[in-house]
C-alpha angles and dihedrals in degrees: 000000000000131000106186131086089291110144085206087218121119130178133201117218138161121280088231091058080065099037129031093170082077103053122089133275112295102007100088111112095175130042097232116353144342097276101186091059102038091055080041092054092041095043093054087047097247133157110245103220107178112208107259102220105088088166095059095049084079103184097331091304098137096235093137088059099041084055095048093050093051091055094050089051086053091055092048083242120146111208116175106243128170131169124233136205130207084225081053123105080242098176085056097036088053093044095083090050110049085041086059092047 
């Protein structure tokens, strides 16, 4: 399909992960981005898609990605997906996954 450097890996994150400027009152952790995902996500050469519905990440609460599961379950479609906190060993927790993609 394509012959250039693309790594052809893309991953799906919050919005909030990227900015933390966009999330609500009190639940930043970070004064701009996750960091430690983000450098996790570019070092193993890996597209950085935010979710687009900022309306349905209420708080932090997840909706966005409980909607999107569903759909692909609909659709009998199986998509990796984990959750991550910022409390979490996140560098270990995100190695599985990038190692699988």
């Amino acid at each position: 399909m394509f012959s250039d450097k693309r790594s052809k890996k893309i991953v799906f994150i919050a919005h909030c992960l990227l900015n933390q400027n966009a999330i609500s009152d009190g639940t930043a952790v970070y004064p701009a981005a996750f960091k430690e995902v983000i450098t996790a996500l570019l070092d193993a050469d890996v597209g950085i898609e935010t979710t687009s519905d900022q309306d349905k990440e209420i708080e932090g609460m997840g909706l966005f990605m409980e909607l999107l599961d569903k759909r692909l379950r609909e659709e009998h479609l199986q998509v990796p997906m984990i959750g991550l906190k910022a409390s979490e060993p996140v560098k270990e927790k995100i190695k599985p996954f990038l190692a699988g993609i």
